[in-house]
mmCIF file of the C-alpha atoms, coordinates in Angstrom:
data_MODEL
# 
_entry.id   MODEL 
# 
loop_
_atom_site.group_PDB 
_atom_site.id 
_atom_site.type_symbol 
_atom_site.label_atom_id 
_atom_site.label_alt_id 
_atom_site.label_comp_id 
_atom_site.label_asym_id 
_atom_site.label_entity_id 
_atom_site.label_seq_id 
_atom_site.pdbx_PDB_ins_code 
_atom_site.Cartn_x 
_atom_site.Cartn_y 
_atom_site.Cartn_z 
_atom_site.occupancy 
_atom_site.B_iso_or_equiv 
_atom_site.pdbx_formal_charge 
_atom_site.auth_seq_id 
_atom_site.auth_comp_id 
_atom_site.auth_asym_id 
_atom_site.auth_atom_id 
_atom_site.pdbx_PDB_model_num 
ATOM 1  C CA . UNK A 1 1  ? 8.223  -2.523 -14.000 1.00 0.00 ? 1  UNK A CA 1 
ATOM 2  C CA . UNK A 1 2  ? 5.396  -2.378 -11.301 1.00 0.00 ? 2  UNK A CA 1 
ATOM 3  C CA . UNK A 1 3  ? 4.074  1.432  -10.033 1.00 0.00 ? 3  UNK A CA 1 
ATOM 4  C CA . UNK A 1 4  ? 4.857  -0.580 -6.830  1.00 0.00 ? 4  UNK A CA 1 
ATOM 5  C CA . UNK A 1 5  ? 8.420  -2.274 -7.763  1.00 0.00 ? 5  UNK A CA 1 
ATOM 6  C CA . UNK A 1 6  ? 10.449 -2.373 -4.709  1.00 0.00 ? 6  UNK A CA 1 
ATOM 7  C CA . UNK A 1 7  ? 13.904 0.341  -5.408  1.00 0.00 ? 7  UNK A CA 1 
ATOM 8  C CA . UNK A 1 8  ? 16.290 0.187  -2.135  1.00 0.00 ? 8  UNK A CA 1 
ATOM 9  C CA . UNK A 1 9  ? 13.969 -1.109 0.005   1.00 0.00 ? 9  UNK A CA 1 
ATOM 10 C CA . UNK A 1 10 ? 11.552 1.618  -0.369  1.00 0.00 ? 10 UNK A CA 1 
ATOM 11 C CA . UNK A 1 11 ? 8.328  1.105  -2.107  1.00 0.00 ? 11 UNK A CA 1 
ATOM 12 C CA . UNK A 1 12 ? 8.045  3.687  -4.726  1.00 0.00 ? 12 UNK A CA 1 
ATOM 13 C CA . UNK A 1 13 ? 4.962  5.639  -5.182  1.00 0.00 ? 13 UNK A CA 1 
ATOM 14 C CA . UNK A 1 14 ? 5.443  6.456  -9.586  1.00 0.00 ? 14 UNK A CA 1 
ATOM 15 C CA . UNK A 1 15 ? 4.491  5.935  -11.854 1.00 0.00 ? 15 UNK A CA 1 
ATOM 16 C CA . UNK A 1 16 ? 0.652  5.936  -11.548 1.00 0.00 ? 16 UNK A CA 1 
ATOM 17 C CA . UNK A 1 17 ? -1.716 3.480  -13.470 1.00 0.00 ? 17 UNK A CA 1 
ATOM 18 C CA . UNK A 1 18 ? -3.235 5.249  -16.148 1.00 0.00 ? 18 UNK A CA 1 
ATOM 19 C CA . UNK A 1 19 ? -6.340 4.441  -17.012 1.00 0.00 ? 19 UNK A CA 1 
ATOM 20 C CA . UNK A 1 20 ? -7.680 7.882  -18.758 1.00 0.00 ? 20 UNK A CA 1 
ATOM 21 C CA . UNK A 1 21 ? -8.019 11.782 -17.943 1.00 0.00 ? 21 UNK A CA 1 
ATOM 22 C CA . UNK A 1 22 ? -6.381 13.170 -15.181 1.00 0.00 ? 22 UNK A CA 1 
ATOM 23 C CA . UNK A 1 23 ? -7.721 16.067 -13.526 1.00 0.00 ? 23 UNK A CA 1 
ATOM 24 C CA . UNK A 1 24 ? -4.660 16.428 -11.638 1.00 0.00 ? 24 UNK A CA 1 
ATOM 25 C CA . UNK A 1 25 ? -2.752 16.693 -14.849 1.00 0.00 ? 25 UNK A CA 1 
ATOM 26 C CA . UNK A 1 26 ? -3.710 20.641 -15.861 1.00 0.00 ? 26 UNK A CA 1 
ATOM 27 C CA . UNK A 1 27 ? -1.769 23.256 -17.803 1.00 0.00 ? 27 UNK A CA 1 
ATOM 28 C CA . UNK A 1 28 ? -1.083 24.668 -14.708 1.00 0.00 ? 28 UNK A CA 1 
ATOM 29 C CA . UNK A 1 29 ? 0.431  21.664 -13.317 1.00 0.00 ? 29 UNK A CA 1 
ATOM 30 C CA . UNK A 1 30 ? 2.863  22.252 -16.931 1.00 0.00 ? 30 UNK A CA 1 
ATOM 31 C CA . UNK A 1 31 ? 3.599  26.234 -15.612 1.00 0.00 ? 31 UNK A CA 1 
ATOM 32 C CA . UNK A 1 32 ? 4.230  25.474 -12.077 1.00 0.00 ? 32 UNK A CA 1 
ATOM 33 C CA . UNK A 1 33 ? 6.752  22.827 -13.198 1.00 0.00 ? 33 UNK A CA 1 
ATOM 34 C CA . UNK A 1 34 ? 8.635  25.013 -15.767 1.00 0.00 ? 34 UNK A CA 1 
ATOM 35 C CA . UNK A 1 35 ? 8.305  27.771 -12.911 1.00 0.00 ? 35 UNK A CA 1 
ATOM 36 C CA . UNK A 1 36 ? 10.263 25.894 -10.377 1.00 0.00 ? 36 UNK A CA 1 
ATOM 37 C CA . UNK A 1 37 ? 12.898 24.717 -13.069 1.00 0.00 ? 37 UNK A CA 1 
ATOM 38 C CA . UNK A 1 38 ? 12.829 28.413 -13.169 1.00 0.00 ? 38 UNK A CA 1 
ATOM 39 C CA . UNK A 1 39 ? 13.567 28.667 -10.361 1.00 0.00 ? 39 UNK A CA 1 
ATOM 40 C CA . UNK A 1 40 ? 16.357 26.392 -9.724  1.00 0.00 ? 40 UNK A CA 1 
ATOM 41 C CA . UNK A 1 41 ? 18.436 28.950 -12.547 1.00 0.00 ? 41 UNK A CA 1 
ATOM 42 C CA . UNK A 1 42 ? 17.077 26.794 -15.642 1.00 0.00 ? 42 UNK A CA 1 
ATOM 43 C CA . UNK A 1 43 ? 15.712 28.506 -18.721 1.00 0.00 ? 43 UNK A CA 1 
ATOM 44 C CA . UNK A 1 44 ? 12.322 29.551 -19.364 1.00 0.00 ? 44 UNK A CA 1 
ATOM 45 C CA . UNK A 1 45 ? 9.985  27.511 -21.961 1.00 0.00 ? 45 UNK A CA 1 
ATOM 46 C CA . UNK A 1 46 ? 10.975 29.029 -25.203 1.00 0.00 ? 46 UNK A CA 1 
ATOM 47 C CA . UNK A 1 47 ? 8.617  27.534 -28.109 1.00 0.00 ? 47 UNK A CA 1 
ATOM 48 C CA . UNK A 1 48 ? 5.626  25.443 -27.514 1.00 0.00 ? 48 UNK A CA 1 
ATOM 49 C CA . UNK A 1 49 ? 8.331  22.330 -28.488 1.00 0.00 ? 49 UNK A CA 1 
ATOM 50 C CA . UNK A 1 50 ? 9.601  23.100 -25.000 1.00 0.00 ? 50 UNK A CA 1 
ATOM 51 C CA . UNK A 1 51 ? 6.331  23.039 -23.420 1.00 0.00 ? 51 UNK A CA 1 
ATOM 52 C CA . UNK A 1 52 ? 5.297  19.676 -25.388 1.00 0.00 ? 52 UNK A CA 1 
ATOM 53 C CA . UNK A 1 53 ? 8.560  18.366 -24.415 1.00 0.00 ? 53 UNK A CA 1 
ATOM 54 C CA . UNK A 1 54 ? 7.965  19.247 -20.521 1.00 0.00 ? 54 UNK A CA 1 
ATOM 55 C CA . UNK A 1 55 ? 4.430  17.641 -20.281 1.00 0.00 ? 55 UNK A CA 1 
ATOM 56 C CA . UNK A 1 56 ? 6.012  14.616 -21.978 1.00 0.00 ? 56 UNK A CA 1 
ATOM 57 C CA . UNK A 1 57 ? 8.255  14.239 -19.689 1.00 0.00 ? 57 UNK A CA 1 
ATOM 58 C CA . UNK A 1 58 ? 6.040  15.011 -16.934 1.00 0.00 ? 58 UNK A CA 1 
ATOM 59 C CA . UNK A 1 59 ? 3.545  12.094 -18.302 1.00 0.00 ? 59 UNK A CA 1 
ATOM 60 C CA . UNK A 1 60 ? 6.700  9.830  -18.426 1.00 0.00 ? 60 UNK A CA 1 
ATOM 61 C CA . UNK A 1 61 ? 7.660  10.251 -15.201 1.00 0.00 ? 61 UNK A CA 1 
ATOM 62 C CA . UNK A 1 62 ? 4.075  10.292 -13.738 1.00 0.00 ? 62 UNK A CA 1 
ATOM 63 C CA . UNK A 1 63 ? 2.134  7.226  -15.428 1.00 0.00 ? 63 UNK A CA 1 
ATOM 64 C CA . UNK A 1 64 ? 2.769  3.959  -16.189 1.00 0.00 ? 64 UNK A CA 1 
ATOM 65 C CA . UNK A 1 65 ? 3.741  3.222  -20.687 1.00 0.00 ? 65 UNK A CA 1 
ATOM 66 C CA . UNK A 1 66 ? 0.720  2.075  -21.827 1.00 0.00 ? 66 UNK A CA 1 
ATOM 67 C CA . UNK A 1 67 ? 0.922  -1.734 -22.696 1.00 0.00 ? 67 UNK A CA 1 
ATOM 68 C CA . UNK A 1 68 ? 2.391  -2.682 -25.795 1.00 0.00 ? 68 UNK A CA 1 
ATOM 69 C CA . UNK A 1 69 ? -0.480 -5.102 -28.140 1.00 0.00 ? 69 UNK A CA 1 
ATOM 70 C CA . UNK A 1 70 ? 0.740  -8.466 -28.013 1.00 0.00 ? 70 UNK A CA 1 
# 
């Protein structure tokens, strides 16, 4: 699926190519995430497998899979 693949007749704006290092992407990108989640009456990050687990979703959500060698 295309960053710009067509959803309800909206074009959708993620995910992002990804074509190296994000600035944007920052650990404090990661806490201001987990802060709203917070927030909303979820559970704080308890181990560094929730964090890892956060910023993978995060990356998921944000950039396109790399592409799979033919």
């Amino acid at each position: 699926m295309s960053g710009t693949a067509r959803r309800s007749g909206a074009e959708r704006s993620y995910p992002l190519p990804h074509a190296g290092p994000d600035a944007w992407f920052t650990e404090s990108l990661v806490n201001s995430v987990a802060a709203v989640l917070v927030g909303y009456g979820y559970p704080r990050l308890g181990s560094s497998a929730d964090r890892t687990a956060l910023e993978s979703a995060l990356v998921a959500f944000l950039y396109n899979p790399p592409e799979n060698p033919a």
